[in-house]
N, C-alpha and C positions, 0 to 999 in steps of 0.2 A: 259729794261723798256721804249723804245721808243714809242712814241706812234704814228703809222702810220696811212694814212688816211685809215677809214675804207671800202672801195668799191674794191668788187671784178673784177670790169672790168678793173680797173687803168690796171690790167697786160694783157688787150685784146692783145696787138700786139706783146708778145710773149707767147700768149696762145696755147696750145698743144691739143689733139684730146682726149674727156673725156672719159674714159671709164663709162659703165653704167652697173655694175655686181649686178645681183640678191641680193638682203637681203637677210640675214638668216630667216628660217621660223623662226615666232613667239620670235624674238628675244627680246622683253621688257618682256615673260612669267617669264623668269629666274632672272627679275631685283628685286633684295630682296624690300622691301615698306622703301619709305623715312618715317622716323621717328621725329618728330616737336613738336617742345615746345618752351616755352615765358617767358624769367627769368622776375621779378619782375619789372625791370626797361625798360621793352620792348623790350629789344634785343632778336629777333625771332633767330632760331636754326633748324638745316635741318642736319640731320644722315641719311647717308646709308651706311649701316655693307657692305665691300666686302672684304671676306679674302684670296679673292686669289694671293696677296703678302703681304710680312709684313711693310707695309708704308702706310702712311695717307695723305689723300688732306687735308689742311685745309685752307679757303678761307674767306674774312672778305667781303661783298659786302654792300656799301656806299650808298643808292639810294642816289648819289649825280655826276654828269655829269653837261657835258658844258651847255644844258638847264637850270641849276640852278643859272648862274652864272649872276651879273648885266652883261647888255648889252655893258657898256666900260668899264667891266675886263674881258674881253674873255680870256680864259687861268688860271683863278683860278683854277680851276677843276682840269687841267692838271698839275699845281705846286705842291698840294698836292703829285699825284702822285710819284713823287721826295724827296719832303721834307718829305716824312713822313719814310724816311730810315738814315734822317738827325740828329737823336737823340732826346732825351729824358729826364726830371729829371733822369735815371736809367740806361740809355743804351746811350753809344756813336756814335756819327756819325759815318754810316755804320759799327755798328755792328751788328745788327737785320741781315743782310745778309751776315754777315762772320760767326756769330756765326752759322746758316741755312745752310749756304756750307759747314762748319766745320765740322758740322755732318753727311755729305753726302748727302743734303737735297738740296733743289730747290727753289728757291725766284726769286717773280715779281708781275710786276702790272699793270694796264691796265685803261686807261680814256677811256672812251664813250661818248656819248649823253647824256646817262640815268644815268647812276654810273659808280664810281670807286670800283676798286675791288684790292684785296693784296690776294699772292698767296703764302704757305709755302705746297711746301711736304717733308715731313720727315718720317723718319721713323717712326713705331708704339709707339715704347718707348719713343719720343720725343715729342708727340702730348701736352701732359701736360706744356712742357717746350713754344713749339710754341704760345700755346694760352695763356702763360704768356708773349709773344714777342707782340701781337695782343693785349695783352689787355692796354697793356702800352704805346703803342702811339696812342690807341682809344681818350683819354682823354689828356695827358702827354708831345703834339711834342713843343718842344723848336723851338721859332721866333728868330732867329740869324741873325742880317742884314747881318752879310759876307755870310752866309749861304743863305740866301735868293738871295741876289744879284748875288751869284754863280750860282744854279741852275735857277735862271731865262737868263743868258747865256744860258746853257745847252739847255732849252726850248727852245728859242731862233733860236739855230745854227736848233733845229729839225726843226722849222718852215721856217729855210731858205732852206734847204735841202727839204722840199715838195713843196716847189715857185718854185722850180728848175722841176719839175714835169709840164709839160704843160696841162695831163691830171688831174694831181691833183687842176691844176690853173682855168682850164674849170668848174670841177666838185666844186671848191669851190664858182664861181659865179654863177651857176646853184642855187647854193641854196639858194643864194642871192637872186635872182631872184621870185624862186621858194615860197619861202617863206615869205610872208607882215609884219607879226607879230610876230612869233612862234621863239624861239631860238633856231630849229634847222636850222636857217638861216646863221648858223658858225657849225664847229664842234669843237671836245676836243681840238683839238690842239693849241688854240687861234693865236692871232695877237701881233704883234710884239710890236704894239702903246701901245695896251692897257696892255700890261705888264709891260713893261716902268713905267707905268702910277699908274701900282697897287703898293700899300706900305704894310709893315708890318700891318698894321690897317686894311685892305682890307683883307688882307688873314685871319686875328685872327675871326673878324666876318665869313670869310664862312668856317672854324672850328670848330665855336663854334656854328652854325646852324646845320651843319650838318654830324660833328662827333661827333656822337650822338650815345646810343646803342639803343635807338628807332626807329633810322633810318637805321639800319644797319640789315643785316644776316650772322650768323656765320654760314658755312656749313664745315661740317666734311665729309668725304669720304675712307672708309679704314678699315683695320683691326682692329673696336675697336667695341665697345658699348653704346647706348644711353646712359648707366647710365654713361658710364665713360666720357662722352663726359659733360656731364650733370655736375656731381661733377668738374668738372675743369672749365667750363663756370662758373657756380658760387661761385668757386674760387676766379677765376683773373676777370671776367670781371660784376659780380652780386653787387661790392661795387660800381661800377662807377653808378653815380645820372643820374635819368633819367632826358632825355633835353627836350626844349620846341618843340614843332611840326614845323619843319622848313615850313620855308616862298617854295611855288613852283609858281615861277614868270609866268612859262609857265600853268598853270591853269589861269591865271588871263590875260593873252595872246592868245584866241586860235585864230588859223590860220579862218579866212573869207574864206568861200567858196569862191574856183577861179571860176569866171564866164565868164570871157573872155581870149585866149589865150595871151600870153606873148612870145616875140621874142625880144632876143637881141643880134646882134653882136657885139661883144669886137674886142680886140687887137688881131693881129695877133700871132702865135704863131709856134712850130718847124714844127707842122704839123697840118694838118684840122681837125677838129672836132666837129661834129651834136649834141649837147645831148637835148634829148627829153625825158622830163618825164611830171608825173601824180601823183598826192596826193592821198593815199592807206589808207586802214582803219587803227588803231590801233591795235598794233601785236595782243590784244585780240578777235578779231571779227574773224567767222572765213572764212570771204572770202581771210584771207589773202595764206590760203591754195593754193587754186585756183591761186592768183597769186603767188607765187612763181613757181608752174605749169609752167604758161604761161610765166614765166621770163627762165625756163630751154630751153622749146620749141622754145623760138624766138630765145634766142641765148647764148646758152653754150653748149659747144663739135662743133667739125666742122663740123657736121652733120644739127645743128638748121638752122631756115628758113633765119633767119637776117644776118647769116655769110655766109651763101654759095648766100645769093642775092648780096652784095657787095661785095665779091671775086669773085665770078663771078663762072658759074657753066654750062660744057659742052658749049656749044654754047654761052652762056651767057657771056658779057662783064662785066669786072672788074670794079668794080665802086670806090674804094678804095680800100685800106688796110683789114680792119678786120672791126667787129662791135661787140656788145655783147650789156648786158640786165641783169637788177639783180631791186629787191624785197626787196627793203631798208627799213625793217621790224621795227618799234619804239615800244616805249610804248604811246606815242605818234601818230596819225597817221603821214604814212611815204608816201614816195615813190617809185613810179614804173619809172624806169630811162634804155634809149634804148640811145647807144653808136653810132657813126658810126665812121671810121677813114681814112683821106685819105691826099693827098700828093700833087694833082694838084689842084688848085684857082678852075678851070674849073667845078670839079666836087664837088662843093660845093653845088649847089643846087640840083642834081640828089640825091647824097646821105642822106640828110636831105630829100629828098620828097620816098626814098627807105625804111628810118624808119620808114617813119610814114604810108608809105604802107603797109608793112608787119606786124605790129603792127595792123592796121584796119582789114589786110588780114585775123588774126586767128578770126577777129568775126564772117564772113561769111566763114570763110574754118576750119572748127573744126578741131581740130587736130586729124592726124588716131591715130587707136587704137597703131601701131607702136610705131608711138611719146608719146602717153601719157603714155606708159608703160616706155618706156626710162627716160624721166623725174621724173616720179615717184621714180624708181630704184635709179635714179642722188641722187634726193633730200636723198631718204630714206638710201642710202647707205652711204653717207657720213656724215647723221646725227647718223644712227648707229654707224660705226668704230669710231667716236667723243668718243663715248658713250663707247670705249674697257680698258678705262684708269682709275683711281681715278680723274686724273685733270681733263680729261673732261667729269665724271659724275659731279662733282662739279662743272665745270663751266655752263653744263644745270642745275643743281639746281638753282643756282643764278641768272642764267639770266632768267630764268621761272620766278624768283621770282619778278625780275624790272619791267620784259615790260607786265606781266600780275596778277603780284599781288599771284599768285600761287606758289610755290616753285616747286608742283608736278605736273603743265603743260604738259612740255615735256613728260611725259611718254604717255600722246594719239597723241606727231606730228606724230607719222608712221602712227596709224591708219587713223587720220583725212586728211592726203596726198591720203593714198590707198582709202578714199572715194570721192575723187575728179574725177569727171566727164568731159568726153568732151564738154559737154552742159556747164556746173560750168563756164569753161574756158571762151568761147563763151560771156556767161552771166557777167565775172567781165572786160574782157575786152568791151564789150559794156555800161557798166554802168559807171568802171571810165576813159576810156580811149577815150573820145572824142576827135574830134580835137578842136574843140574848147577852149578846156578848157586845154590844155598842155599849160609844159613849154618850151621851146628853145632858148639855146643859141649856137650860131656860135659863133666858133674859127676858122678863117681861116689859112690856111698857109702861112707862110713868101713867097715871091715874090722865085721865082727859076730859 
């Protein structure tokens, strides 16, 4: 139940060559219709029958993430995560996940941005028992100082263990940076100070806002039935009293248009590093389509433009290490964030002026039809095979559910990917990828 930083380039410098293998035709035809209903006290409900094993997803998703949290308790979010396997009036510490292993079953959990999410698969027979495990620390988790004080350790050693990350150190003041207002200016993982800092009275308040069953969705996945999924939700979880409409700080926060670029160098660190990003619409609009597109194109697989210009290609001189590029998709809008990585002082400025090249490069050099079927494939193929399991059809229900209010989202990302055009690309990287209006931070390299 670690909760790591969420950004797929951290592992750019030992990233490997991506393959891009065709979808299956018409692969969302055969997906049975998610099934949705709203017990009386607002806890929303998401079923999809798939009987092809006899075992159930079953997943409790919190709209509740580090955005919610006061500005000096960073890391509430992510203690829940923890203490909510700590016990109960009913259930003892860490039994929720022995009793789940005991039955051959799978337990975990996960902080974001947006929400926290609790994960049980178990087998079919078990589903009744599970969602009596879920529903008794919805309302029920016991504030234990030892207990508290323990797992804030735990969070703790995690967040020292990602300081130790150079590119997690970079990418955490990017956002600092990056961001004026808005709480995704930290992520889940909070700070060390402000944990210290939080008490038992800290944590009971953002519990009591926002474990909530108004605030929540239960999605089932598996071998069962609306109705049976149905009769057991208002079992266990239909007595719990609906709560009051939680406070969302980042509504009342939103990010100011950036109208001038932002450049800051920091400390130095193990190695060089450029990052250069761009503020992207919210996951519900859909240019975000298009960028993620142009996030495969510049630079994911050794193939893209941004990693074969900094390794250098044929005649071409190395300019560092690796680079990469990712589409850091919110409910919220997010960001569009280009890597570079490199090793000599010397080539700190060539490669910071090579991102923001190449990045400018695809508004006037559309990408061929080549590239854009490649990315395409990238994107679509590995949101499909996501899509082969109970977990993770349940985990795109839920997160459909956060970052665009839908549950049943995900079922048009293939399509609205395949309708993305080389123009599309062109067009969102000229709108929000100005120079002007990035952000950049340098990390340079320790002296050699």
């Amino acid at each position: 139940m670690r909760r790591l930083l969420s950004f797929a380039i951290v592992a750019v410098l030992g990233s490997a060559a991506t393959a891009t293998p065709t979808p299956p035709t018409a692969p969302l035809a055969a997906l049975p219709s998610v099934e949705q209903f709203t017990l009386a006290n607002g806890l929303q409900v998401a079923v999809l029958r798939n009987d092809a094993s006899p075992v159930v997803a079953l997943q409790v998703w919190y709209h509740a993430g580090s955005k919610d949290e006061p500005r000096d308790r960073r890391g509430s979010a992510h203690m829940f995560e923890h203490m909510m396997f700590k016990g109960t009036a009913h259930v003892r510490p860490e039994a929720h996940a022995q009793f789940i292993t005991g039955i051959g079953g799978y337990v975990n959990a996960t902080t974001e941005e947006d929400a926290t999410h609790y994960i049980d698969n178990v087998p079919a027979d078990y589903l009744d028992f599970a969602m009596q495990l879920e529903a008794e620390r919805m309302r029920g988790l016991l504030f234990r100082k030892d207990m508290i004080t323990t797992e804030k350790e735990v969070v703790k050693e995690e967040i020292r263990q990602q300081d130790n990350s150079p590119i997690a150190k970079g990418f955490l003041r990017f956002l600092a940076v990056a961001y004026a207002k808005h709480p995704y200016a930290w992520t889940a993982a909070g700070t060390i100070a402000d944990l210290d800092a939080t008490t038992p009275d800290d944590l009971r308040k953002f519990y009591d806002a926002y474990y909530q069953p108004n605030n929540a969705l239960l999605v089932v996945v598996g071998n069962t039935t609306a109705a049976a999924v149905k009769a057991s939700a208002e079992k266990w979880f239909g007595p719990i009293p609906k709560g009051e409409a939680p406070p969302r700080p980042a509504a009342s926060n939103p990010e100011p248009a950036q109208t001038a670029k932002r450049r800051e160098v920091v400390e130095p660190g193990q190695i060089g590093l450029a990052l250069v990003g761009w503020h992207i619409p919210a996951a519900k609009e859909k240019d975000v389509f298009a960028l993620q597109v142009a996030a495969i194109i510049l630079g994911a697989g050794d193939a893209s433009r941004l990693k074969l210009r900094i390794r250098g290609v044929g005649n071409q001189k190395a300019l560092g290490l690796d680079g990469g590029t990712e589409a850091i998709v919110r409910e919220d809008p997010g960001m569009w964030v280009a890597l570079g990585a490199y090793l000599r002082p010397e080539n700190a400025e060539p490669v910071e002026a090579a991102v923001i090249e190449e990045v400018q490069k695809l508004a006037t050099t559309p990408p061929t039809a080549d590239e854009l079927r490649k990315a395409k494939n990238q994107v679509q193929s590995g949101f499909l095979f996501s899509l082969e399991h109970a977990q993770g059809l349940a985990e795109a229900i839920g997160r459909s559910w956060i970052l665009t209010g839908d549950a049943t989202s995900f079922l048009h990302d293939a399509d609205e990917i395949e309708k993305v055009t080389a123009a599309d690309v062109q067009r969102v990287i000229k709108q929000y990828m100005t120079t002007d209006k990035a952000t950049i931070v340098v990390i340079p390299p320790k002296g050699h």
